[in-house]
Residue frames as qw, qx, qy, qz and C-alpha x, y, z in Angstrom:
[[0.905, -0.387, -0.150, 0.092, 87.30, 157.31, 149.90],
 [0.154, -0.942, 0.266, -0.137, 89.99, 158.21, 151.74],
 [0.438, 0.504, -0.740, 0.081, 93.48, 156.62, 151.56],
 [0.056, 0.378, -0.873, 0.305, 93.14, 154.94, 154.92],
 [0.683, 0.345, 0.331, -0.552, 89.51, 153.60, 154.53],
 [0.851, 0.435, -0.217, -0.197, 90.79, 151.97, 151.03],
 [0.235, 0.330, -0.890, 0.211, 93.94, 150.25, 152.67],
 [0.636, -0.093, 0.518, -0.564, 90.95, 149.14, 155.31],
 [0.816, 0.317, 0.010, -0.484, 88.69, 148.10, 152.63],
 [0.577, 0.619, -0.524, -0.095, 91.63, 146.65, 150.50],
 [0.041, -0.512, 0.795, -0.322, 92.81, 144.25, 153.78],
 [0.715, 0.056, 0.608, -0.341, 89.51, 142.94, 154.53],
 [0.817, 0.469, -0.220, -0.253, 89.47, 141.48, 150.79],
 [0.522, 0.454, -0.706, 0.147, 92.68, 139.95, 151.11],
 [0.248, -0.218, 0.854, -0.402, 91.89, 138.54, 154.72],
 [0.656, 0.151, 0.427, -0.604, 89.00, 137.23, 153.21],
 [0.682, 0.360, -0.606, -0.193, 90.36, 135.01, 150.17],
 [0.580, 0.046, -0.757, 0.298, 91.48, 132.60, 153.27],
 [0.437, -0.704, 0.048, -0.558, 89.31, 134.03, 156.65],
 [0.750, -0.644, 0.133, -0.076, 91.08, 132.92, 160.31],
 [0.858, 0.138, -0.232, 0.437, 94.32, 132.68, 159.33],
 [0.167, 0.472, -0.218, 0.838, 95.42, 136.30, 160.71],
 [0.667, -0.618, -0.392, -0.142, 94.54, 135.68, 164.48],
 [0.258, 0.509, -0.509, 0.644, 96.33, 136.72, 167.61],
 [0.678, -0.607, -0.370, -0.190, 95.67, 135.51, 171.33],
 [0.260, 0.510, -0.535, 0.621, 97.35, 137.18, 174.27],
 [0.712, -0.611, -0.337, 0.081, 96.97, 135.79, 178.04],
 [0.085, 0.633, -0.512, 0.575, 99.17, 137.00, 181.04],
 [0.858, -0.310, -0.409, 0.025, 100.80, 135.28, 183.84],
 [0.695, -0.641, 0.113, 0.305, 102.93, 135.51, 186.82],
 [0.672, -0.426, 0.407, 0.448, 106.02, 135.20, 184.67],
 [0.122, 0.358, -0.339, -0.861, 105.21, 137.37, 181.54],
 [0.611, 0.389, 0.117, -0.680, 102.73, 137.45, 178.92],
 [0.513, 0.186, 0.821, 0.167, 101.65, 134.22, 176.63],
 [0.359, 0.657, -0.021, -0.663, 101.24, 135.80, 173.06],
 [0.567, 0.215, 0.728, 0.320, 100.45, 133.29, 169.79],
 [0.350, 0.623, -0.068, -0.697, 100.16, 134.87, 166.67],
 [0.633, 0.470, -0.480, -0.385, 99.10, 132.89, 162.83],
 [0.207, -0.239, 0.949, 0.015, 99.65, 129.36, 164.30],
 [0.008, -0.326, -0.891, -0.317, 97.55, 127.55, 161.64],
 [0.205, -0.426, -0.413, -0.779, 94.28, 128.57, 161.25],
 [0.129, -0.120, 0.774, -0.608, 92.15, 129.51, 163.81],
 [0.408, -0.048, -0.860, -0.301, 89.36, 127.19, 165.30],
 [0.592, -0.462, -0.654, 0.086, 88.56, 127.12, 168.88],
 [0.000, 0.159, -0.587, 0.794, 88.73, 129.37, 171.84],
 [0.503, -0.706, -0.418, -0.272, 86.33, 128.50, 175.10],
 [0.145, 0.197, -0.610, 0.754, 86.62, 130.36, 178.23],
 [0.123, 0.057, 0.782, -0.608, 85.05, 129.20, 181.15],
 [0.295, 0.407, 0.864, 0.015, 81.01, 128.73, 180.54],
 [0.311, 0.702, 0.470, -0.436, 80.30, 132.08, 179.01],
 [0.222, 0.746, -0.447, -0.441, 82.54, 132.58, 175.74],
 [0.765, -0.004, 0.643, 0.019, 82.80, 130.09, 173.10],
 [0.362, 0.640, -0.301, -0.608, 84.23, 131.18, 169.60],
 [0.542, 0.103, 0.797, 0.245, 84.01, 127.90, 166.58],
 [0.264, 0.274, -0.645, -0.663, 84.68, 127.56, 162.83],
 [0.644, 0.334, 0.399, -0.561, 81.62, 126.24, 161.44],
 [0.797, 0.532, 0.260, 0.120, 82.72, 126.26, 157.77],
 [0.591, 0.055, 0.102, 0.798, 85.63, 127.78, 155.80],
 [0.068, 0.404, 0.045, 0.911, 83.72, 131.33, 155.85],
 [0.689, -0.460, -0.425, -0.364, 81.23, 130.35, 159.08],
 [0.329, 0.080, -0.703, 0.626, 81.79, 130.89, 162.98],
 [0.482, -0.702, -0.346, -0.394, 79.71, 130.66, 165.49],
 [0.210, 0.175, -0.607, 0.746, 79.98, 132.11, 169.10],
 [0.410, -0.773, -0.468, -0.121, 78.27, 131.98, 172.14],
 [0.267, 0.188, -0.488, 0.809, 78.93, 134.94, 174.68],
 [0.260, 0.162, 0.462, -0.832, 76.82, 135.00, 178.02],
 [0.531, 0.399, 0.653, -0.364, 73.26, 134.75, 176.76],
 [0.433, 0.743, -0.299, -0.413, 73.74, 135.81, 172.90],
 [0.794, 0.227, 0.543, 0.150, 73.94, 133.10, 169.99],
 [0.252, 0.822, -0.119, -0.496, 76.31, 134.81, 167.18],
 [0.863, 0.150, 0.378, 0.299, 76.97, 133.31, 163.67],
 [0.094, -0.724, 0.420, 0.539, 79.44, 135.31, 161.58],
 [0.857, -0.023, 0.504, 0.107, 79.90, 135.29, 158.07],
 [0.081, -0.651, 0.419, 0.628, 82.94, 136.33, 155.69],
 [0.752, 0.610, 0.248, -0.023, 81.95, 136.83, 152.17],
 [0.753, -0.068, 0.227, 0.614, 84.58, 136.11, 149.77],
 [0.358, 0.589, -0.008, 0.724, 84.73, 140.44, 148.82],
 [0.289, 0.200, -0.493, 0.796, 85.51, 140.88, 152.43],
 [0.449, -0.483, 0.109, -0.744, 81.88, 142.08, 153.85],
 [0.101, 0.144, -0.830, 0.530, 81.36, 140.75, 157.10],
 [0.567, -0.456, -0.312, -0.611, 77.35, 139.86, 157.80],
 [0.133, -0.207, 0.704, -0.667, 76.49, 139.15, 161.93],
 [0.509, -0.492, -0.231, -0.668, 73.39, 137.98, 162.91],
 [0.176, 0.208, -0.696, 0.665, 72.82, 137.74, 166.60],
 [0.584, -0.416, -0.683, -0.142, 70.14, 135.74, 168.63],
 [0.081, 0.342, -0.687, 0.636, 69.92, 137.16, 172.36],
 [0.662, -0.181, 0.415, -0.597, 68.25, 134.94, 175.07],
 [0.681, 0.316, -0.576, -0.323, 69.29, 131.76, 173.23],
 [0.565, 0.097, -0.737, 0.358, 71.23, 130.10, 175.82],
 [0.206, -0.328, -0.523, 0.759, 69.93, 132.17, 178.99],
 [0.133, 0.873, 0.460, 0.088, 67.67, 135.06, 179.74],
 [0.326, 0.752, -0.078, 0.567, 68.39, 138.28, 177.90],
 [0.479, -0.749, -0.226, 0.398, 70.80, 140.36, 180.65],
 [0.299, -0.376, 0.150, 0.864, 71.71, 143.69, 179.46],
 [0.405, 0.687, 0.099, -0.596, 71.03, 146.09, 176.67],
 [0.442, 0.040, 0.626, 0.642, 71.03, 145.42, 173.12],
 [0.414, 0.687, 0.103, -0.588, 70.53, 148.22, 170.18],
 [0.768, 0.561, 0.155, 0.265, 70.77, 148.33, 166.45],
 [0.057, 0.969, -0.240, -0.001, 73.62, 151.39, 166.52]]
C-alpha cells in the first residue's frame, strides 16, 4: 500500500470512531459565499423535494435523491457499506450500474 492510500485508509478509521462530525456545507449568494464547517454533528440537509440527507443512528443515514432510497453505513474500522433502492419514491429515471 502506498503511502497515500494508508493516510486514506488511516483517516477513514479515525473519522469513523465518531462518523458526521467532519462535514462541510457551502451555498453562494449575491453577497459572497455561505461556508459552515464542524458545527456539531451533522444531521439534516433537505433541498427542495428531491434531496434529503438524515442520521438514522450514530453510524446510520439515510438519503433520498430523486427516485433512489440510500441507507449508508459506517462501520466502526472505517468501511463504508451503501445499499441503494432505485424506484422507491418515483419511477426509475436514468441509468444505474454496479461499476
Amino acid at each position: 500500500m502506498n503511502d497515500k492510500n494508508e493516510n486514506e485508509a488511516e483517516r477513514a478509521r479515525r473519522l469513523a470512531a465518531s462518523p458526521g462530525h467532519e462535514w462541510r456545507l457551502l451555498a453562494h449568494r449575491q453577497s459572497g459565499d455561505v461556508d459552515v464547517k464542524n458545527e456539531g454533528v451533522f444531521d439534516e440537509l433537505v433541498v427542495d423535494h428531491w434531496l434529503h440527507i438524515e442520521q438514522f443512528g450514530e453510524r446510520e443515514w439515510w438519503m433520498r435523491v430523486g427516485d433512489a432510497r440510500i441507507l449508508v453505513l459506517v462501520q466502526s474500522s472505517g468501511d463504508v457499506r451503501v445499499d441503494v433502492e432505485r424506484g422507491f419514491y418515483a419511477p426509475n429515471l436514468g441509468t444505474t450500474t454496479d461499476e
